[in-house]
N, C-alpha and C positions, 0 to 999 in steps of 0.2 A: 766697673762703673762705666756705662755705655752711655754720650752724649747728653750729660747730664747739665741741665740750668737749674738755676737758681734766680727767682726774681723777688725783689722788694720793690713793692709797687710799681714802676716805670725805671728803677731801677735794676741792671740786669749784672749782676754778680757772677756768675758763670754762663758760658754761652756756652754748650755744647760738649763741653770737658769728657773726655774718653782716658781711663786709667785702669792699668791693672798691676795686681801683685803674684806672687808666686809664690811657694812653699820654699822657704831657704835663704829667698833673695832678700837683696836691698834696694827698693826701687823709692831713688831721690827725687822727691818735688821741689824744683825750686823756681824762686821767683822775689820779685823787691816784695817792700811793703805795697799795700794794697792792693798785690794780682790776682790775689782769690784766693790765697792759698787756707787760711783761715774758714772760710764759707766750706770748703770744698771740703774740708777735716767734719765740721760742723754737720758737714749733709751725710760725708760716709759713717759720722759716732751715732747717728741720728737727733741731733739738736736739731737739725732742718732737716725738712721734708724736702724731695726736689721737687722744682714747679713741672720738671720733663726729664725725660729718661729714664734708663733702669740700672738698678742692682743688683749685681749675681755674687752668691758665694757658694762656692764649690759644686758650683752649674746648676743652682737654684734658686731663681728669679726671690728677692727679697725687699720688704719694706719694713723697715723700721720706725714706730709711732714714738720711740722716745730713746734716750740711751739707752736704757733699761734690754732692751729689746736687740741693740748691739753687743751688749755685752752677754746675754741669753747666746748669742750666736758666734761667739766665742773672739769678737773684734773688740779690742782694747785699746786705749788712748791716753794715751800720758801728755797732761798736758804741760805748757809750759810755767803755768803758775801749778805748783803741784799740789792735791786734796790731800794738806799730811796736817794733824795739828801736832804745832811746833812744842808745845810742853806734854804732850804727852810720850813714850817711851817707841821706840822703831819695831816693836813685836804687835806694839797696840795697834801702831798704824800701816803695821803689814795685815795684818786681819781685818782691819777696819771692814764690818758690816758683814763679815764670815769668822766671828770669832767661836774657835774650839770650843765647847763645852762639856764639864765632866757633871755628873749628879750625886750629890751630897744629901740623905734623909729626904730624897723626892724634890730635891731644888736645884738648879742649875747654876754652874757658878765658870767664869772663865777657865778654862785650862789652862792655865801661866807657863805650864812646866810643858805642854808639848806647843804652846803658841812659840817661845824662845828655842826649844828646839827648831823646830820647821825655819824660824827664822835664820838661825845661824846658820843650816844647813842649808837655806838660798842661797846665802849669804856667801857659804865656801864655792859652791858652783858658779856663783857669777864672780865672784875675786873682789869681795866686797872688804874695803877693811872697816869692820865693825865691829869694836874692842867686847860690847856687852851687848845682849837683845834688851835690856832694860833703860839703854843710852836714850836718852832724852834729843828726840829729831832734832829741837833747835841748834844742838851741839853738833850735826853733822853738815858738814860743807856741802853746796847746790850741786854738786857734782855726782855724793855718796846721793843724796837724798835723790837725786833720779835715776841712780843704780839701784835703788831699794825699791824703787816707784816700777822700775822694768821688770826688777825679780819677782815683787807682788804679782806683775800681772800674769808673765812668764807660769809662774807657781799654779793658779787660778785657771790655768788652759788658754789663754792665749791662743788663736792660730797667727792672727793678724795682729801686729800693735805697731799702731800709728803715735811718733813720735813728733812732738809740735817745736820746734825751736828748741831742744833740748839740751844743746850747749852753747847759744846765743850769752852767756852773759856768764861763761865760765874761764878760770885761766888756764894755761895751759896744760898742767898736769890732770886737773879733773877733765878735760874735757880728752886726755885721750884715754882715764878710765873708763869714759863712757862709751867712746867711741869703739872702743877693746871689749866692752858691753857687750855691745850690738851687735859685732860681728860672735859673739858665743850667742847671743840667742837665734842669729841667724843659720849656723852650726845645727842650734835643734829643730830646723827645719821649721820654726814660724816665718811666715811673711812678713818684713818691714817697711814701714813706709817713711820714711824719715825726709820731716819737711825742714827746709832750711833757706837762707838767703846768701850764706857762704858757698861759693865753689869747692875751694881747700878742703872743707869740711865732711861734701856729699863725695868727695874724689877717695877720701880715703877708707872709706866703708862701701859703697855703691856699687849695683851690679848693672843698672839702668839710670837714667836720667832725664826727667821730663820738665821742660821748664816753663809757666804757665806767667802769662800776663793778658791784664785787664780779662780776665777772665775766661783767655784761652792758653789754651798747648800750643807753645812753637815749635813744639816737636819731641819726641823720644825716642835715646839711643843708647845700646848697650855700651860699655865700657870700652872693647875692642874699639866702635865705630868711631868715638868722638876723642882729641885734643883735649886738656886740660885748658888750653888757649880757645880751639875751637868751642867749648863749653861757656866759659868766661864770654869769648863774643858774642852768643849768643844771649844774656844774660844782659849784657849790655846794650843789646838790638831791643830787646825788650823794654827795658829802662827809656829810648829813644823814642821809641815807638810811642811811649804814652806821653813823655814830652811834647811830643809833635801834637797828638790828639788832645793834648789838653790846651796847647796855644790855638791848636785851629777849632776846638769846640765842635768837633763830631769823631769817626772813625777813620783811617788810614787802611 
């Protein structure tokens, strides 16, 4: 994503934003609430159009007119509120909208028996513990349930899967299954993009670090380059930054 904006009428949500991913890696956005980071998920899934700049995947200039059209191009996004419906069974809502079908007398009917297989068998590659494929989502902890949400995409060709706040509101143990996730999907050579507001968080998965406020890049560094401390201050400089422009009512 090359100097991309985002405008809402006079209001300017990204100013110029320059980001990229790799095959393997983990490259962390991070940033407080309101720096963009939201908008900028929004423009690369294709919810938003940008008002300037471009987008390339795999060195081919690309526009996206709706998700739809992201996910044709094999970019996936796992959001932070996840598309699972909670009474129905985790095979149902791993297929959801690509369910198997076998033909019975010229009629179509789910395949239950190879949808539960495929599942379980994500399920052991990602180190998922999930007792039945028939286990009803609402039963599983916010943790499992975006371990299920990464294998679905992972499974479905994934190159790219952009993760939004994915363990923002988890305790500790789920959130280092997830984070043990990510680093095996990053193993199979997809791209991650994992947004977050936690330091701690993006430190222990993260191959790069880009950290964006009021709706720019303070800058991106590989892991080598940057402190855990130096990261954090920067994050911080951020945070100040918009305090200042918000008591002075313009820019800094």
């Amino acid at each position: 994503m090359k100097n991309i904006e985002k405008h809402f009428g006079r209001v300017i949500a990204l100013a110029g934003v320059s980001f990229d991913v790799r095959p393997g890696e983990c490259h962390c956005l991070l940033g407080k609430n309101g720096a963009g980071k939201s908008t900028f998920i929004k423009t690369m899934s294709g919810v938003h159009q940008p008002t300037a700049g471009e987008i390339y995947f795999e060195g081919k200039s690309m526009h996206f007119d709706d998700p739809r059209d992201a996910i044709v191009a094999r970019i996936a996004t796992v959001h932070q509120h996840l598309a699972m419906v909670p009474l129905v069974s985790v095979s149902r809502n791993f297929f959801m909208g690509n369910e198997p079908e076998r033909k019975v007398a010229g009629r179509s009917f789910l395949d239950k028996k190879l949808a539960d297989a495929v599942t379980m068998e994500e399920r052991r590659k990602m180190g998922i513990n999930l007792r039945r494929p028939d286990q009803v989502v609402g039963t599983l902890s916010g943790g499992e349930r975006q371990t299920v949400a990464i294998a679905r995409a992972v499974h479905f060709g994934a190159k790219i899967l952009t993760l939004d706040e994915p363990i923002s509101a988890l305790g500790v143990r789920q959130t280092s299954n997830v984070l043990a996730t990510i680093d095996r999907v990053c193993k199979q050579g997809i791209g991650v993009v994992f947004i977050s507001h936690t330091v701690r968080h993006a430190l222990a998965v993260g191959d790069r670090f880009s950290v964006l406020n009021r709706g720019k890049t303070l800058g991106t560094d590989k892991r080598v380059e940057i402190s855990p401390e130096e990261l954090q201050d920067l994050m911080a400089v951020g945070q100040e930054l918009a305090e200042i422009e918000g008591s002075l009512g313009g820019n800094v």
